[in-house]
Wavefront OBJ file of the C-alpha trace (Angstrom):
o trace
v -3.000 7.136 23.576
v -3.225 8.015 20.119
v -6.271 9.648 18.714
v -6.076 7.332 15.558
v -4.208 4.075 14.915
v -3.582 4.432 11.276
v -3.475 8.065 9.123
v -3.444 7.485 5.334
v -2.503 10.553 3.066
v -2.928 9.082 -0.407
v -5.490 9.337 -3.801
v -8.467 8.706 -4.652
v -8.984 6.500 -7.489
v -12.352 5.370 -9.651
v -10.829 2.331 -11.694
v -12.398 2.029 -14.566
v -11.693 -2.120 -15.272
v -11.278 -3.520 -18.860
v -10.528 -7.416 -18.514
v -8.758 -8.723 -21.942
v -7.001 -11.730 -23.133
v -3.766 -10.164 -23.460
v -2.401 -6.517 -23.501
v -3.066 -4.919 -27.479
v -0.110 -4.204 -29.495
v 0.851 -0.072 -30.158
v -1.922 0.799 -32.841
v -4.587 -2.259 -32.427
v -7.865 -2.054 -30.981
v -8.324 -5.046 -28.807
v -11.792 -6.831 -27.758
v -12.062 -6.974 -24.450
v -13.539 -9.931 -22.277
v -15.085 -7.810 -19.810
v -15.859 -4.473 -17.890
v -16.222 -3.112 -13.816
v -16.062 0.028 -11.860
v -14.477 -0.205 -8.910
v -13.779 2.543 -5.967
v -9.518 2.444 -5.389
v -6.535 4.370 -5.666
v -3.425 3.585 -3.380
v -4.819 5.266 -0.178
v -8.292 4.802 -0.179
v -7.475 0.561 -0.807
v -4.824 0.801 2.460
v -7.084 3.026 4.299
v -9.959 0.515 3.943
v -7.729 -2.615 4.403
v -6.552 -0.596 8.029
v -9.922 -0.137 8.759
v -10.994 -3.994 7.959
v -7.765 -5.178 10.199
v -9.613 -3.354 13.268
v -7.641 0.078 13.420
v -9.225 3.165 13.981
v -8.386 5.227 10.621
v -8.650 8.049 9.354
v -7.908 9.401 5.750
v -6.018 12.773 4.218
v -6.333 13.177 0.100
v -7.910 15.174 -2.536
v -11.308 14.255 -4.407
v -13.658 15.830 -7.233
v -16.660 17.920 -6.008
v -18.516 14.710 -8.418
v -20.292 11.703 -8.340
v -17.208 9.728 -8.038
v -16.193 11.617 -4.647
v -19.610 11.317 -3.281
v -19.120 7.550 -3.814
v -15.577 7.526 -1.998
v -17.275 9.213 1.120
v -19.795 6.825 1.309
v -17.690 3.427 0.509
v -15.092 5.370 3.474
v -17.755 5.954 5.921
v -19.229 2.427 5.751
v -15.926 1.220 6.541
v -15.360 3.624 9.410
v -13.203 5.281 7.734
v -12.635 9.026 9.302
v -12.917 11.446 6.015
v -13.161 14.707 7.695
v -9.515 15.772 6.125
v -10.709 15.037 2.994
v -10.941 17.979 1.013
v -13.442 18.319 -2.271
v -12.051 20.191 -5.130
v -14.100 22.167 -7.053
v -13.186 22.143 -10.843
v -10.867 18.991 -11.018
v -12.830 15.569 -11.099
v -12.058 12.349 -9.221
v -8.703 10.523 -10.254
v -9.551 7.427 -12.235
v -7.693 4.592 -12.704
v -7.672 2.468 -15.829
v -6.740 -1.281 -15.235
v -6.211 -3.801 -17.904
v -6.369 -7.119 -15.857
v -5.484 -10.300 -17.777
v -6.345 -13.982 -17.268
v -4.140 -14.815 -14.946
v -4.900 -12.050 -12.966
v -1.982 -10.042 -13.455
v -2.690 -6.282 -14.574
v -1.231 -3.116 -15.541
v -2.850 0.318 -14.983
v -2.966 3.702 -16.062
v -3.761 6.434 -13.751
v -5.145 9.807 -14.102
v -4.351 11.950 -10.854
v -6.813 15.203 -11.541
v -8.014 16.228 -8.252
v -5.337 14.257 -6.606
v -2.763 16.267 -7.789
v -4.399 19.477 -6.026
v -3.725 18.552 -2.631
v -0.839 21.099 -1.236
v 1.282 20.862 1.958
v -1.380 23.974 2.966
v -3.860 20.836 3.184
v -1.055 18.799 5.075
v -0.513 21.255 7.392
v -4.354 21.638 8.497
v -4.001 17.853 9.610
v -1.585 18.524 11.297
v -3.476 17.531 14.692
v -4.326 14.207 12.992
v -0.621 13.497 11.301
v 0.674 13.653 15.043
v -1.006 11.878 16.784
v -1.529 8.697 15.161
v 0.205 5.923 15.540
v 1.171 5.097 11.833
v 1.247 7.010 9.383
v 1.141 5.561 5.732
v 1.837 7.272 2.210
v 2.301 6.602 -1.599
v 3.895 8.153 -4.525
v 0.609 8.939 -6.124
v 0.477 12.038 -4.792
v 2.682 15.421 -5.477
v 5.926 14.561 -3.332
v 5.760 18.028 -1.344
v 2.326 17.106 0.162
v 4.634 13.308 0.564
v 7.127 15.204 2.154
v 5.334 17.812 4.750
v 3.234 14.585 5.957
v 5.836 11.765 6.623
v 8.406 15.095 8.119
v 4.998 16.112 10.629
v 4.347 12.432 11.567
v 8.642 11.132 11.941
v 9.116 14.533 13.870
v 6.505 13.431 16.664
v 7.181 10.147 16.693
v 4.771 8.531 14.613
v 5.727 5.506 12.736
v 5.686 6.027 8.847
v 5.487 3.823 5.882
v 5.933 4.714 2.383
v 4.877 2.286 -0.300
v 7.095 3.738 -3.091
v 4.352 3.498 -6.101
v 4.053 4.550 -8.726
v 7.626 3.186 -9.855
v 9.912 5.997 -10.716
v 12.717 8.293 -9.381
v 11.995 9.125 -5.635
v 12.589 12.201 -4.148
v 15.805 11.265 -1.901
v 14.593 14.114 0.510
v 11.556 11.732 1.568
v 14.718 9.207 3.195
v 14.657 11.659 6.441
v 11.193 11.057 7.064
v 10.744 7.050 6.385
v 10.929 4.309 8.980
v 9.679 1.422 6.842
v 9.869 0.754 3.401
v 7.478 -0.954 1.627
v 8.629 -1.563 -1.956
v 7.005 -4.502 -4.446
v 9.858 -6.241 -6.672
v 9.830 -4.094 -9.307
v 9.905 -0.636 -7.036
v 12.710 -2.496 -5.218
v 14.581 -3.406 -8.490
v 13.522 0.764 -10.035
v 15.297 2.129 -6.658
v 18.174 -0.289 -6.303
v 19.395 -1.764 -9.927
v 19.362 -5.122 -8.844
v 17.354 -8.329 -10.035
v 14.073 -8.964 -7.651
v 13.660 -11.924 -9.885
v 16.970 -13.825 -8.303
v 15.696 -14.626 -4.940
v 19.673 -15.004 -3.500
v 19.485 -10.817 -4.401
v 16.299 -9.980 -2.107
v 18.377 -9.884 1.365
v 21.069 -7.956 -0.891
v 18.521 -5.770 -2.149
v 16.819 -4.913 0.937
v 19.806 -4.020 2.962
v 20.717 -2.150 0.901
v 17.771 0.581 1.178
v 17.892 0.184 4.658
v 21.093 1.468 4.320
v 21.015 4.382 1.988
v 17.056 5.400 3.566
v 18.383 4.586 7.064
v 15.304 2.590 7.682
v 13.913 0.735 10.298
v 13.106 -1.713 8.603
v 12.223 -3.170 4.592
v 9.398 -5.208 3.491
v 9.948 -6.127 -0.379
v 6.482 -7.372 -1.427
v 7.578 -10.464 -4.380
v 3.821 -11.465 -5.364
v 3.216 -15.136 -5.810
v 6.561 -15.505 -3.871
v 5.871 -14.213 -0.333
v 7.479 -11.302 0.736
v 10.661 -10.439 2.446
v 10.967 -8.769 5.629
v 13.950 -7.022 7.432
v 13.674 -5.548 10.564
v 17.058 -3.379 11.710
v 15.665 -2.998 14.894
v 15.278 -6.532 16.591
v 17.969 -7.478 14.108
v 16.155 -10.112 12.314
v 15.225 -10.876 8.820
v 12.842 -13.373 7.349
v 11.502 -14.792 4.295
v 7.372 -15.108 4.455
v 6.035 -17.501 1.417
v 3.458 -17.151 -0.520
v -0.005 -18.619 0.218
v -1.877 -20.766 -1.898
v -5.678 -19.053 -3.070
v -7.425 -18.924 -6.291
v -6.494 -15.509 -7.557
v -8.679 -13.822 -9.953
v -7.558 -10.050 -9.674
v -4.363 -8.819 -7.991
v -5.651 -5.073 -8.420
v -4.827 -3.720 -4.895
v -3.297 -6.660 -3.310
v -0.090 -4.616 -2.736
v -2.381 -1.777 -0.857
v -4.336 -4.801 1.485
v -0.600 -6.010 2.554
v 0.113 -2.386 3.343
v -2.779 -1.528 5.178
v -2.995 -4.716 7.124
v 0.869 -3.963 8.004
v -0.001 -0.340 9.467
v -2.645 -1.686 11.196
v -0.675 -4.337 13.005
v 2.405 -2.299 14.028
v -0.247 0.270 15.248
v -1.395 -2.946 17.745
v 2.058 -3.285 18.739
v 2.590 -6.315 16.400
v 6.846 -6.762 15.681
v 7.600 -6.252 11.921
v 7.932 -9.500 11.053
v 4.543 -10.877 12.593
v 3.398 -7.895 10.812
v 4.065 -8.827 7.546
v 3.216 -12.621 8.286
v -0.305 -11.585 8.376
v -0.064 -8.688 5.662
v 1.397 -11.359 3.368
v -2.241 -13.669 4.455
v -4.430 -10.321 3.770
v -2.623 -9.131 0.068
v -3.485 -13.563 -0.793
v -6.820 -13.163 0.373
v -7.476 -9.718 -1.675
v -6.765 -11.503 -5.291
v -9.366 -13.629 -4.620
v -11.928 -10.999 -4.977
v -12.311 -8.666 -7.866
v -11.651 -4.943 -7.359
v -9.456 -3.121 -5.226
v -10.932 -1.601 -1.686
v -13.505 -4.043 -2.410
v -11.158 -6.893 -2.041
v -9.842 -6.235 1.529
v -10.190 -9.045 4.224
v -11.077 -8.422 7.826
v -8.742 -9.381 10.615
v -10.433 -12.936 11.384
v -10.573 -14.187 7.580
v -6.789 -13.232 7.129
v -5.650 -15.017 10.326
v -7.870 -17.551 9.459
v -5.876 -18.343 6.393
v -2.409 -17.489 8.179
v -3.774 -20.483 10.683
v -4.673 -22.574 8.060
v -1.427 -22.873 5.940
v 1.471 -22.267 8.192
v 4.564 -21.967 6.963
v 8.058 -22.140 8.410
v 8.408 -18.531 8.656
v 10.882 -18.140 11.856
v 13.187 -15.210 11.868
v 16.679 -15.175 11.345
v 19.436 -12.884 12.692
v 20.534 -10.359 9.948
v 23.374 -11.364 8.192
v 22.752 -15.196 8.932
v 21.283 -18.172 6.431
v 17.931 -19.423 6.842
v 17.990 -22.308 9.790
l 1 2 3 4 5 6 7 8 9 10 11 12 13 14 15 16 17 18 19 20 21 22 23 24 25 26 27 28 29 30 31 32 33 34 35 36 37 38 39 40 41 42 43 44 45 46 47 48 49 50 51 52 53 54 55 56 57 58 59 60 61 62 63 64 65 66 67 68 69 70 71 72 73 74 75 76 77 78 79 80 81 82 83 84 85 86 87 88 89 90 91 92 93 94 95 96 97 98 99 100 101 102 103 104 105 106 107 108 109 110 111 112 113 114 115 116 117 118 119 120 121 122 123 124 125 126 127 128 129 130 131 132 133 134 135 136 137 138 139 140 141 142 143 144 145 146 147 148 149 150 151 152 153 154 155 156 157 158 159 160 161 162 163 164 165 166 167 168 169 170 171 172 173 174 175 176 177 178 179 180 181 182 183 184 185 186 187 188 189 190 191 192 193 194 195 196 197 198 199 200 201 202 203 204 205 206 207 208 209 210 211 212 213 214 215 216 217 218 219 220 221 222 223 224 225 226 227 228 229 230 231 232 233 234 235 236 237 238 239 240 241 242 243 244 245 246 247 248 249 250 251 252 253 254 255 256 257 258 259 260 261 262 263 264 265 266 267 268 269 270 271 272 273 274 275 276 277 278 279 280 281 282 283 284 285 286 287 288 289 290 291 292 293 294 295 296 297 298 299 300 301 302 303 304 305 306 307 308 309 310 311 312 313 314 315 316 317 318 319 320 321 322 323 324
């Protein structure tokens, strides 16, 4: 049996959360509407969101020798987090991430890696033990890509099964392909890494296939916000499109990292990709409801509890085939 369900190797983030009425122009100097701190960053949100979905999880990254890290090991901790691979640096402060979050929720954010970008394959290699013998390992692009790499080539090499959420959009190192089972891009990652149009929904399929093609994946999950996701699994040979649910969303800060961590923690219980995502795409709803990012993860029974309560016609498909 594995010694952990879900590994995370990803940063450490202090967002640092103006609230506005609209984004200011190059130049202007905006009043803002309001102002939070919040404990995030890609890996500590999916780490947290694992833990909250009942997996045993532990957590790899980089953090300040600062108030800000002391925070993250508490806030990690209290979740049951496992942070004995986290190393403290001891000149370059906690990452911080600056959000701008609008009315409607939506946001854009600014990140500033500092310790973050410290961590080495040297500090990959020393979890090793953990990288192998969990049963999911999950990583991010907010990270330097040759810690990426020497993680998701330890975990694919014995087995383990590895996500990468490719975020930050940008180029991606094509080396990282080897290593990846599932790919978990949102629609603009998706349209960065392919060239095609998220925003025509008779392109997802296309889109999706054709990463699992040139990653030779597993399987793709394209995240499309208030439209669901998209899910296709190479292995069972089945696709399926998951809609979206219907919440109150105040803040979609970290929504993409609660779908991710509630999706590692599922396959981890054996869950099949596509029930996976069914309740990942319940848990990233539930998140936007709540301000903040780690803060904002659901637990197992309140995202099922939603799944329950709006069902949708989410049957599988065979690949290839229209919707029944």
């Amino acid at each position: 049996m594995s010694r952990y369900d879900v590994c995370v190797l990803g940063s450490f983030m202090k967002d640092l959360v103006a609230s506005a009425d609209r984004r200011p122009l190059p130049g202007e100097t905006l009043h803002g509407t309001g102002f939070a701190e919040f404990l995030g960053g890609k890996g500590v949100n999916q780490a947290i969101a694992a833990a909250r979905m009942g997996a045993r999880t532990a957590i790899v990254g980089t953090i300040g020798d600062d108030r800000y890290g002391e925070e993250f090991l508490d806030l990690l901790k209290a979740d049951g987090v496992d942070t004995a691979w986290v190393v403290r640096h001891p000149e370059l402060g906690t990452g911080v991430g600056l959000p701008l979050v609008l009315p409607d929720g939506s946001n854009s954010i600014i990140i500033v890696s500092r310790a973050n970008s410290a961590i080495t394959p040297a500090d990959v290699e020393a979890a090793a033990g953990l990288l192998t013998s969990s049963a999911v390992l999950s990583v991010q692009l907010e990270l330097p890509v040759e810690a990426s790499r020497a993680a998701l080539q330890l975990a694919s090499t014995a087995g383990v099964t590895t996500i990468l959420t490719p975020a930050p959009v940008g180029p991606v190192d094509p080396s990282l392909a080897s290593f990846v089972d599932i790919l978990v891009p949102n629609e603009v990652e998706a349209a960065a890494l392919t060239g095609l149009d998220c925003d025509d929904e008779s392109q997802v399929p296309a889109i999706a296939k054709r990463l699992a093609g040139e990653w030779d994946l597993r399987g793709c999950v394209i995240t499309l916000g208030s439209r669901g996701a998209y899910v296709l699994d190479l292995v069972a040979g089945i696709e399926a499109r998951v809609p979206a649910h219907r919440v109150a969303t105040v803040d979609t800060v970290g929504a993409g990292d609660a779908f991710c961590g509630s999706l590692a923690a599922s396959l981890a219980a054996g869950a099949t990709l596509a029930d996976a995502v069914r309740l990942a795409n319940a848990a990233g709803a539930l998140s936007t409801t709540v301000n903040g990012a780690a803060a904002s993860a659901p637990d197992r029974s309140t995202a099922q509890a939603l799944l329950d309560a709006q069902p949708f016609d989410q049957s599988p498909f065979p690949v290839g085939q229209p919707p029944p």
